[in-house]
Legacy VTK file of the C-alpha trace (Angstrom):
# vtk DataFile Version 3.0
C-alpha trace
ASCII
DATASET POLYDATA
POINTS 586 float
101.917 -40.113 151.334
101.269 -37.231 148.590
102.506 -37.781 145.553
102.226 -35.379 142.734
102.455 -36.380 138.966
103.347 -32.615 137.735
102.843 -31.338 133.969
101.358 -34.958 132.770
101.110 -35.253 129.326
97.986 -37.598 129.124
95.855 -40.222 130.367
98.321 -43.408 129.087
101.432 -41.433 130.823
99.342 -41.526 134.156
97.939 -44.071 134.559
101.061 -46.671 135.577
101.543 -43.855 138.578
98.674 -44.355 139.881
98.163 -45.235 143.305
95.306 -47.271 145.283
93.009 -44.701 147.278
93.638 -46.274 150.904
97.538 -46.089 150.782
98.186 -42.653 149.139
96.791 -39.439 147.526
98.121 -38.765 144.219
97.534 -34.561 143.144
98.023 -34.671 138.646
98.667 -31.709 136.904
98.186 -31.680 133.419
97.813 -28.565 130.372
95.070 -31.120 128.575
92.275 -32.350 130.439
92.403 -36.211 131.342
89.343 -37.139 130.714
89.684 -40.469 130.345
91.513 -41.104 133.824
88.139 -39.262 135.139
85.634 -41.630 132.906
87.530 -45.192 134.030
89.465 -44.307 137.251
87.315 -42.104 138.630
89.763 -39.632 138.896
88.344 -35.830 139.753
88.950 -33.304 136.922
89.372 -29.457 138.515
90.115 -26.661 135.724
92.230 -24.111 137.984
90.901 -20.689 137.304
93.119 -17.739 136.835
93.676 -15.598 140.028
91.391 -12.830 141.354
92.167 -9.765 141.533
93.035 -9.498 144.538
95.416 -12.565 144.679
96.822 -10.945 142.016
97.366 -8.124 144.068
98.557 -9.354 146.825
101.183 -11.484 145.220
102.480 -8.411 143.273
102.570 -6.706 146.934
104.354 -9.091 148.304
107.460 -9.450 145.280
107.737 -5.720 145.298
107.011 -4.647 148.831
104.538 -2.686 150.623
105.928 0.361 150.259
106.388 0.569 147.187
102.819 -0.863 146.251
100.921 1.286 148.732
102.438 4.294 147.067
101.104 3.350 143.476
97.596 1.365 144.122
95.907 2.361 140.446
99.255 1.379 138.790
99.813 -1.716 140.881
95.915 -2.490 139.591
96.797 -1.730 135.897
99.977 -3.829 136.834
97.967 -7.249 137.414
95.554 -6.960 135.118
98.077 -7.478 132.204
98.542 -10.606 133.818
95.062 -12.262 133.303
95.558 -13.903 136.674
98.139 -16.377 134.972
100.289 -16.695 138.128
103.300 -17.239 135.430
102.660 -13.990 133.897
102.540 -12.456 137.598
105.914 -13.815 138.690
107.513 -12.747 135.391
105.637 -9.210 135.605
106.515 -8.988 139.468
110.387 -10.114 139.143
111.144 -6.891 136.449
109.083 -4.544 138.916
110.987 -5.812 141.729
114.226 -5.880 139.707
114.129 -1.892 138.841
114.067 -1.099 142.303
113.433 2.946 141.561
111.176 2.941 138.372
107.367 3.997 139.198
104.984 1.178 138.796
102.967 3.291 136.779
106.213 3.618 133.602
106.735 -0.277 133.812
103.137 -1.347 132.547
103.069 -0.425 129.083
106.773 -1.742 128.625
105.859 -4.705 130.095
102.381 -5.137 128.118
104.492 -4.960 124.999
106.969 -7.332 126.470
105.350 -10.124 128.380
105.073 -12.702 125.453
109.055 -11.905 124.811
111.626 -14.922 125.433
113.588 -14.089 128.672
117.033 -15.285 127.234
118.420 -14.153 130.624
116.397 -17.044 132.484
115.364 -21.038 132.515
113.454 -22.164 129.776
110.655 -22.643 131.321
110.118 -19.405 133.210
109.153 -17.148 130.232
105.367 -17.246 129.074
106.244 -17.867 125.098
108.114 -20.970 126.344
105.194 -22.783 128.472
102.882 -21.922 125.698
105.099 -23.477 122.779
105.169 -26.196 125.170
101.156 -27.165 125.251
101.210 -25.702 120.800
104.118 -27.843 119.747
102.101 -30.044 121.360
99.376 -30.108 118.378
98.691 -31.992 115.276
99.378 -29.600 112.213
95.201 -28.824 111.437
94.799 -27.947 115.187
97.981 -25.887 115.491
96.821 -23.808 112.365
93.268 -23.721 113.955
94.593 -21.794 116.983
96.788 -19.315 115.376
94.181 -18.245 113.061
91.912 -18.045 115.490
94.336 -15.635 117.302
93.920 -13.098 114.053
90.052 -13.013 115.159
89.700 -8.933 116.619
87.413 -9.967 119.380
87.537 -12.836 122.174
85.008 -15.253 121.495
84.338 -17.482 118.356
81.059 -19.621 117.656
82.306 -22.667 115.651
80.185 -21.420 112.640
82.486 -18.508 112.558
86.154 -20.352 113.138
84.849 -22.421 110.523
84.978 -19.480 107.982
88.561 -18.133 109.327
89.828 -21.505 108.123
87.093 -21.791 105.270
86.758 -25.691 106.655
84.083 -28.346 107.264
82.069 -27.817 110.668
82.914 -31.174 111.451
86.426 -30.908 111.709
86.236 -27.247 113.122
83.890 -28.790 115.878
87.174 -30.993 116.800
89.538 -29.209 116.350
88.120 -26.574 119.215
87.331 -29.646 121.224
91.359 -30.170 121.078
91.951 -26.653 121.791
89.131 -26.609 124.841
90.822 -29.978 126.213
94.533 -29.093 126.387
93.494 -25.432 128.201
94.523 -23.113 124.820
91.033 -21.794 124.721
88.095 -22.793 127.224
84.303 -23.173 126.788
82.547 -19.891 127.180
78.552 -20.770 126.433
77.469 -23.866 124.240
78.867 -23.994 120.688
81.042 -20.784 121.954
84.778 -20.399 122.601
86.708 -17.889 124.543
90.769 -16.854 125.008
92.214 -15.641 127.208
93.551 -12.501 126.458
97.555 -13.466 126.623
97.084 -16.600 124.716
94.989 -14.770 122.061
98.015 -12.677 121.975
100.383 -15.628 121.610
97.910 -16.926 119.038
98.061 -14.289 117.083
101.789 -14.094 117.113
102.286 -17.389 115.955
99.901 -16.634 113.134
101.973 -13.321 112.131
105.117 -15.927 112.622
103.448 -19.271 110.484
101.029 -17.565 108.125
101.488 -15.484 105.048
100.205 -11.802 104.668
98.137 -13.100 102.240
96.614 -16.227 103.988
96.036 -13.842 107.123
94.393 -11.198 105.002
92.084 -13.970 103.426
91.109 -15.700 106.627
90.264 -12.017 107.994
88.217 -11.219 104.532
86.201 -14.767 105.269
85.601 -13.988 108.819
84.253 -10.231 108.080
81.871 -11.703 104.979
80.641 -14.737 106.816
79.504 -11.411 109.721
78.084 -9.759 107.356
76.056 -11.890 105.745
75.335 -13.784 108.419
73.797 -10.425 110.236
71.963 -9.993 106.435
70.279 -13.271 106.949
69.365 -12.055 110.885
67.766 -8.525 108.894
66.080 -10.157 106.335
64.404 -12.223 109.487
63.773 -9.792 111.610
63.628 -6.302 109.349
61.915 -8.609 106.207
60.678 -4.587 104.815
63.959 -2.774 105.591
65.848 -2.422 101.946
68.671 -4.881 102.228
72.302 -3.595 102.549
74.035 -2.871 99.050
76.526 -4.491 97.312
76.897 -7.022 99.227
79.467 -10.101 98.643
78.725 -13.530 97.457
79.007 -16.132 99.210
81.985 -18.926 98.163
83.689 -21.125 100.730
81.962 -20.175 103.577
78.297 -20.546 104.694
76.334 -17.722 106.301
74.228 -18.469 109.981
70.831 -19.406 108.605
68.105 -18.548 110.859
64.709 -20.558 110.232
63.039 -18.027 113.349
62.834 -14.714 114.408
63.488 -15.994 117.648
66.618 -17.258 117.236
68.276 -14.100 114.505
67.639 -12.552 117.665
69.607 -14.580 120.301
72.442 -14.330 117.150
72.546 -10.428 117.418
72.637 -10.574 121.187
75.082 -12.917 121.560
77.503 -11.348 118.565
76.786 -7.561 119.856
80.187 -7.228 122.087
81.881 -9.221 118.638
80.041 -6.965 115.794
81.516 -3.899 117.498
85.117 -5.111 117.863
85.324 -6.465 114.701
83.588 -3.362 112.583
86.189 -1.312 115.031
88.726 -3.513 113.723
87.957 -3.746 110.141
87.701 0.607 109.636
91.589 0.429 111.388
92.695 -2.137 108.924
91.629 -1.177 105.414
88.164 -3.053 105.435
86.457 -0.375 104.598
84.036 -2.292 102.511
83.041 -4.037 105.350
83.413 -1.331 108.296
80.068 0.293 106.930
78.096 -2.902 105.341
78.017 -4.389 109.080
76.695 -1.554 110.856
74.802 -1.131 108.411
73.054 -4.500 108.230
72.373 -4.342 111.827
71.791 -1.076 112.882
67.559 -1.786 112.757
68.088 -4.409 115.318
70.503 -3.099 117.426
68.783 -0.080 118.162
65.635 -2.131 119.505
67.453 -3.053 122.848
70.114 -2.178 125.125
72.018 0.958 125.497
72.693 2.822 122.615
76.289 4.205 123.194
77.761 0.946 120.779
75.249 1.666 117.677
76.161 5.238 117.994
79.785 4.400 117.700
79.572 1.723 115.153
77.582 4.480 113.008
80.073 7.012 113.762
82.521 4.455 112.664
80.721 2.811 109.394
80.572 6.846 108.245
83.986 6.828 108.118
84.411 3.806 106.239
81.798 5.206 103.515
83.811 8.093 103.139
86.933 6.311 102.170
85.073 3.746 100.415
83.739 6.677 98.382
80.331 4.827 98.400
77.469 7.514 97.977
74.591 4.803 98.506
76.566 4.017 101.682
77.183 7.169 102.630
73.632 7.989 102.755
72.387 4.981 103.997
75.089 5.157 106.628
74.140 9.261 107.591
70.522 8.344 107.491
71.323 5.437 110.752
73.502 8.142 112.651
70.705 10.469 112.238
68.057 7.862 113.911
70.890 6.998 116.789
70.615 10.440 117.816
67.554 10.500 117.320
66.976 7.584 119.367
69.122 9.392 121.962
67.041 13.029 121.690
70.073 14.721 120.396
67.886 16.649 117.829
70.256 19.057 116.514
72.892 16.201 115.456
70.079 14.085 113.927
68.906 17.030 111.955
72.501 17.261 110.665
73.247 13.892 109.746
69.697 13.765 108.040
69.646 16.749 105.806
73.687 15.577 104.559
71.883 12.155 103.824
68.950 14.110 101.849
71.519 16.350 99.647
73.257 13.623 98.826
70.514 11.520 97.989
69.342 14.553 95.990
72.777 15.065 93.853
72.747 11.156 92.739
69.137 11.200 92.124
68.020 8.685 94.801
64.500 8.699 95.142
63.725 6.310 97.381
66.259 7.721 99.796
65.067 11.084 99.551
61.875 10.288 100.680
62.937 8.116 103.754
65.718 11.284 104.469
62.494 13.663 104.162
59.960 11.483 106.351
63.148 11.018 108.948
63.472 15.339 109.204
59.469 15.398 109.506
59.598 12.829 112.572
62.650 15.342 114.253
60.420 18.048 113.741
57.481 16.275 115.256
59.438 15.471 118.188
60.929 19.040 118.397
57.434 20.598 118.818
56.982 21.774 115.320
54.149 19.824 115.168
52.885 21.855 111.510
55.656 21.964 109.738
56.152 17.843 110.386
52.243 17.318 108.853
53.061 19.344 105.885
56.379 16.971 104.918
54.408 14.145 105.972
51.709 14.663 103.482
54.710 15.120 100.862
56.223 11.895 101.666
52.867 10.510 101.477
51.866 11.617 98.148
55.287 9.944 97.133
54.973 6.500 98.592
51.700 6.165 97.080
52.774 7.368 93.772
55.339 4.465 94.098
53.523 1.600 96.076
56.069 2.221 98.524
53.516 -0.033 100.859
56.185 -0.073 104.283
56.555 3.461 103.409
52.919 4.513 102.953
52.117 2.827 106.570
54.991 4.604 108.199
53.841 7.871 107.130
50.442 7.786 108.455
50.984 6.155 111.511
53.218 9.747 111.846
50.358 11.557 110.439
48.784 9.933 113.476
51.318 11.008 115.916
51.151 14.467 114.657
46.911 14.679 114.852
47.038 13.405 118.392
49.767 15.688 119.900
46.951 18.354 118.286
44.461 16.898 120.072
42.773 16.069 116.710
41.749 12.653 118.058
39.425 11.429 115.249
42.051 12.432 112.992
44.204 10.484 114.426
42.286 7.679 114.806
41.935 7.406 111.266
45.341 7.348 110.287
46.101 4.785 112.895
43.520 2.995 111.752
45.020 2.766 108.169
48.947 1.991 109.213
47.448 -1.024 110.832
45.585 -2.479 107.920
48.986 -1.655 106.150
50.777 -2.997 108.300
48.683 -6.402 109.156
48.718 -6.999 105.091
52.231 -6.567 105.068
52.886 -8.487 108.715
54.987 -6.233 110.198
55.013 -7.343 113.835
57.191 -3.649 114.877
54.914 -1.681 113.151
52.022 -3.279 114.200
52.847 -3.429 117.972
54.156 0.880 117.529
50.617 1.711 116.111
48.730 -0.207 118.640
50.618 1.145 121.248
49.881 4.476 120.210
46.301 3.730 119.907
46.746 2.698 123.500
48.285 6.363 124.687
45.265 8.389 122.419
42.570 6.088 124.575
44.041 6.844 127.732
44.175 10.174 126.703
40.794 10.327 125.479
39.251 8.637 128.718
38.723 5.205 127.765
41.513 2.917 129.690
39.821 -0.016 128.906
40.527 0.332 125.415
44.225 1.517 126.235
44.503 -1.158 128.359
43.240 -3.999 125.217
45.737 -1.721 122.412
48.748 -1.702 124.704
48.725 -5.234 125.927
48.728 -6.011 122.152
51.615 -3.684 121.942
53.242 -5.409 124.412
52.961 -9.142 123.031
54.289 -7.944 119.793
57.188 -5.981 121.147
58.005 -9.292 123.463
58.405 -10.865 119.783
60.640 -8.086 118.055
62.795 -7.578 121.290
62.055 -4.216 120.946
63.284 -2.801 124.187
62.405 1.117 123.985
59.201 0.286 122.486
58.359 -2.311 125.238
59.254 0.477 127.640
56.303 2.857 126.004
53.636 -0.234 125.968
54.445 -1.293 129.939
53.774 3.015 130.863
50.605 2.722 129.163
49.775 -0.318 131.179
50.592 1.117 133.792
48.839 4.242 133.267
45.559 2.140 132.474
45.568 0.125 135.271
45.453 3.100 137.444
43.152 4.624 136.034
41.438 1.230 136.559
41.908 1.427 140.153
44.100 -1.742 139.873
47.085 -0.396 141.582
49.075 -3.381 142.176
49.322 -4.497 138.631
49.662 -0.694 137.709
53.103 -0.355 140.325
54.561 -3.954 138.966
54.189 -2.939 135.659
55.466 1.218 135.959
58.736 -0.691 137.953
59.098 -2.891 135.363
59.043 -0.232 132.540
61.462 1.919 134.740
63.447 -1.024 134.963
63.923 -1.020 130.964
64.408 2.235 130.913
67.387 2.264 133.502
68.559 -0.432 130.773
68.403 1.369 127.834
69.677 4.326 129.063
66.623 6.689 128.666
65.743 9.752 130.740
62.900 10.408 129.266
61.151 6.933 129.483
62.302 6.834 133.106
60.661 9.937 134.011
57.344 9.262 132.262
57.507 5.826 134.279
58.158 7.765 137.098
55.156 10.237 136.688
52.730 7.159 136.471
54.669 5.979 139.682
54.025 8.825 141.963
50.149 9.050 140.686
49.845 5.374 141.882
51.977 5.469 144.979
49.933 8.720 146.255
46.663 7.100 144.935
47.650 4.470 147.491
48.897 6.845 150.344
52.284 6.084 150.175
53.410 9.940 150.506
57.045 9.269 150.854
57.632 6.964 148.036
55.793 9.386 145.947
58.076 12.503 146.685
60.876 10.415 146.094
60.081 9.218 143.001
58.393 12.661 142.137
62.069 14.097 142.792
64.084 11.645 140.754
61.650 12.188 137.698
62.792 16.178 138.155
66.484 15.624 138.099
66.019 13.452 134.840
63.796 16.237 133.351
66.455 18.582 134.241
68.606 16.177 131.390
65.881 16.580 128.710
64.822 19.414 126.091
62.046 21.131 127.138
60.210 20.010 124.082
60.499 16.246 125.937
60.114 17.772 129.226
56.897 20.010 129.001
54.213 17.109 129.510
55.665 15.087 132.358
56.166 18.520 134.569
52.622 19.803 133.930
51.817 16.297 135.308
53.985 16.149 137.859
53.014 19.836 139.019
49.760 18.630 138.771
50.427 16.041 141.603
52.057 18.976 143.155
48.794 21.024 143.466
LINES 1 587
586 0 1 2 3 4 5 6 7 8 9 10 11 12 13 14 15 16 17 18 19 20 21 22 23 24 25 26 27 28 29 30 31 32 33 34 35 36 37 38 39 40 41 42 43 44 45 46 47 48 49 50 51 52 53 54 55 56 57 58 59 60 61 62 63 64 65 66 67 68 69 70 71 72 73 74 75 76 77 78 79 80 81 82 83 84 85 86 87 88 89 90 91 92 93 94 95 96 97 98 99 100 101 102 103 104 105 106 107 108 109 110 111 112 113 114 115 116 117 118 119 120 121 122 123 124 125 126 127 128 129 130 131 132 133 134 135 136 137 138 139 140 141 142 143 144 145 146 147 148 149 150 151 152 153 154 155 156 157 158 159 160 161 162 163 164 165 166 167 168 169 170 171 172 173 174 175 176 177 178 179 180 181 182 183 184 185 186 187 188 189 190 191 192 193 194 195 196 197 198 199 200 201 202 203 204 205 206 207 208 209 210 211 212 213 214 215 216 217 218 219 220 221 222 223 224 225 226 227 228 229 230 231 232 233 234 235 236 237 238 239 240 241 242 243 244 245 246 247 248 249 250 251 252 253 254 255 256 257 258 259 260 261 262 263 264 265 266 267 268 269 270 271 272 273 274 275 276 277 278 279 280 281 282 283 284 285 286 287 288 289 290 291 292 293 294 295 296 297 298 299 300 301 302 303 304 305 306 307 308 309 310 311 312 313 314 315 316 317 318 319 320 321 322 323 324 325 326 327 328 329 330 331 332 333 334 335 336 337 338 339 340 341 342 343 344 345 346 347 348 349 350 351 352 353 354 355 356 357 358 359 360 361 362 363 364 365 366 367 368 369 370 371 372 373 374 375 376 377 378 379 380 381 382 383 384 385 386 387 388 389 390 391 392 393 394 395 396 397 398 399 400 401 402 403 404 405 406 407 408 409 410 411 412 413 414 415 416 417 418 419 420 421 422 423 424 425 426 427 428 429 430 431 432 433 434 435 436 437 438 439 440 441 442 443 444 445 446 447 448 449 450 451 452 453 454 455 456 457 458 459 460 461 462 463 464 465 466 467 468 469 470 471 472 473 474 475 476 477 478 479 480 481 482 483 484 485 486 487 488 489 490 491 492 493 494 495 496 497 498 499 500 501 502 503 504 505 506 507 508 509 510 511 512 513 514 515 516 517 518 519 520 521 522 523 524 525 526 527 528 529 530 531 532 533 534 535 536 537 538 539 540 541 542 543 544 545 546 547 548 549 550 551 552 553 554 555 556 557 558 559 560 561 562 563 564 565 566 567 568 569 570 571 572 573 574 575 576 577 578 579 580 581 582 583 584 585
């Protein structure tokens, strides 16, 4: 015999129902998860995932017909996704499709998105998704019930405990059990360890009852907690990883909740990895709701790290987005704090023209307050777009301004910055001993102030001059330096540049087979980061190995992909990679 023991409410309740093994099989279903019945009775705990997609499909296809699903497959799609694969939400969501026999698919999904946590009053009790979720709340003690709907106020999907703990501005302990509660009776699961995820229609039911149970006010402070305990929690990750970056103004004190502490480098990193998805949503979230405070102090406390690895589409719109919030914050050191970080996105992204623009509003700004310090940082920033622009004169003359300045001021970080430019600017000359020099002297900088990024961009500039200067062996000693210090900083586009000069060396080395892993690898990371330019100059040193090693084809395939992404790039960027790829041509 089956027997089935359906919506058990815990262990004790089971556990007189239970049958001996050789005489029957006994199926539980429960919304908490009996561990106890799995600990002493060796019963087998399964957590029933939500549908597929395509279940979800299919069972939508088969309340409302063929026909009519075949006709509308993008809206049938958008259909079961507001589900979440909750085969509840699928039969409710299916039954008013098939219901309104001649309404399009495509009109029904934003009335039923806005409607699927409503009660049905024209059905059972139990068939309406509110209902069976009161059922497993109700269910709560009053700390844990309070836990989840102020957790459902939180703008993105997953919490760290660390975090829930400053929504409720509680004890970790406690927080730690309450989401253990939560976890066990199904209302949020486990996403990685020490983080919590919801899915998406109970966050929505969460975050009803909280709108239903909570005061404006209590919901505005738990918010307020949530966005400080972000901020300075990405503060502490800066002052880690950026220790010579000028810290974010006006920042709040600290009073019933405590910051992430970060003892390593290593692990303020893992933080900002793991909270990039969350830092976005949330800043999103806080400009739309009158944070405005807040919607420029976050982006601006991360930006230096963010825009070290990954794609930079999200820094560009949290920049875009913090500008905004300066504006109506009326915050001038903001403001040009906050124009100076667009500028570098775009820079970062070779958009020239907007960089210049953001800079130069940054630089009159800083220039009507009387903001030194920011004038010089806006004026080395326009120096390093003309560099890049191929106005390789004019960017020496403002260098040697900003220079002047920095040392005037013991503006050490500054000072090192400015001549490893200097450098930059003396080597694209082909002034190599000039160069050298000024290298020489951001590095000494640099190594008194222990600047690990610094240190690995000078050295793996150093590594480019020797290769360009005919000594690969020392290109090959600078840039694997470059590379162990980039490894540390998690600084993605600047890996990128260290693994081409590896490359590059090794070739020139003769040893191809390290050269190809390592100009695949950096074309690997720069698929990753989104960056034409750093493909293609991988992709140069790739067809100079493959045809060094008579692989013919490979090379004219990887000689024509480099093209098409110099057909993307400014011809400043471009120039040097197609004189070396029609070099390969003759």
């Amino acid at each position: 015999m089956l027997i089935i023991l359906d919506n058990i409410r815990d262990s004790t309740q089971a556990r007189p129902l239970l049958t001996t093994p050789d005489t029957c099989i006994t199926l539980i279903t429960s919304r908490n998860r009996l561990r106890s019945l799995a600990i002493r009775e060796g019963v087998r705990n399964i957590t029933v995932p939500p549908l597929s997609e395509q279940d979800s499909l299919d069972l939508l296809t088969t309340m409302i017909g063929r026909t009519r699903a075949h006709a509308e497959p993008e809206a049938l799609r958008a259909l079961a996704r507001l589900s979440c694969g909750l085969p509840l939400a699928l039969r409710i969501i299916g039954e008013d499709a098939a219901e309104r026999t001649h309404a399009r698919v495509a009109d029904l999904t934003d009335e039923l998105n806005a409607g699927i946590l409503d009660d049905q009053t024209d059905t059972d009790g139990d068939a309406d998704l509110a209902t069976v979720f009161a059922w497993s709340y109700n269910a709560l003690n009053p700390q844990t019930a309070r836990m989840f709907r102020v957790l459902g106020l939180h703008p993105a999907s997953t919490i760290t405990p660390e975090a829930a703990a400053a929504m409720l501005a509680s004890n970790p302990r406690d927080t730690d059990h309450a989401l253990n509660t939560l976890a066990k009776a199904h209302l949020i699961n486990h996403d990685t360890l020490r983080r919590y995820r919801f899915h998406d229609l109970l966050h929505l039911y969460a975050a009803s009852r909280a709108k239903d149970q909570e005061t404006p006010e209590q919901q505005h402070a738990a918010l307020n907690r949530l966005l400080d305990w972000y901020l300075l929690s990405a503060a502490n990750a800066a002052a880690v990883l950026a220790p010579h970056r000028a810290q974010v103004p006006d920042l709040p004190t600290p009073e019933v909740i405590t910051p992430q502490p970060f003892p390593t480098d290593v692990e303020a990193m893992n933080w900002c990895k793991a909270e990039r998805a969350n830092i976005t949503a949330i800043t999103r979230w806080a400009a739309g709701n009158g944070f405005n405070r807040h919607g420029w102090q976050i982006p601006g406390a991360i930006h230096e790290i963010f825009e070290r690895y990954g794609r930079q589409d999200d820094v560009l719109e949290l920049q875009q987005i913090a500008l905004a919030s300066a504006n109506r914050d009326d915050h001038k050191v903001g403001q040009i704090g906050t124009l100076n970080n667009l500028g570098a996105t775009h820079f970062a992204l070779h958009d020239y023209g907007q960089a210049t623009e953001s800079v130069q509003a940054a630089l009159r700004l800083a220039q009507q307050i009387g903001y030194t310090d920011a004038e010089t940082l806006c004026s080395h920033n326009l120096a390093s777009i003309h560099l890049s622009a191929g106005d390789t004169t004019k960017a020496i003359r403002i260098y040697q301004q900003v220079l002047t300045t920095c040392r005037a001021t013991t503006n050490r970080a500054g000072e090192a910055s400015t001549l490893h430019r200097l450098g930059d600017a003396h080597r694209r000359l082909a002034q190599y001993d000039q160069a050298i020099a000024y290298y020489d002297q951001a590095l000494t900088i640099r190594q008194q102030l222990n600047t690990l990024r610094g240190q690995g961009a000078t050295h793996t500039e150093l590594a480019a001059l020797h290769l360009e200067t005919g000594t690969p062996d020392l290109a090959l000693l600078h840039a694997r330096l470059a590379l162990q210090l980039h490894q540390r900083t998690q600084d993605q586009a600047a890996r990128c540049d260290a693994l081409i000069t590896i490359a590059d060396a090794e070739r020139e080395l003769a040893a191809y087979t390290d050269a190809h892993q390592h100009a695949q690898e950096a074309l690997d990371t720069g698929k990753e980061i989104a960056d034409p330019r750093r493909q293609a100059h991988a992709l140069a040193v790739l067809v100079d190995i493959l045809t060094a090693t008579g692989n013919a084809t490979a090379a004219r395939q990887a000689h024509d992909e480099a093209h098409q992404l110099l057909d993307t790039l400014t011809e400043a960027h471009s120039a040097p990679l197609r004189r070396r790829l029609q070099e390969h041509n003759a």
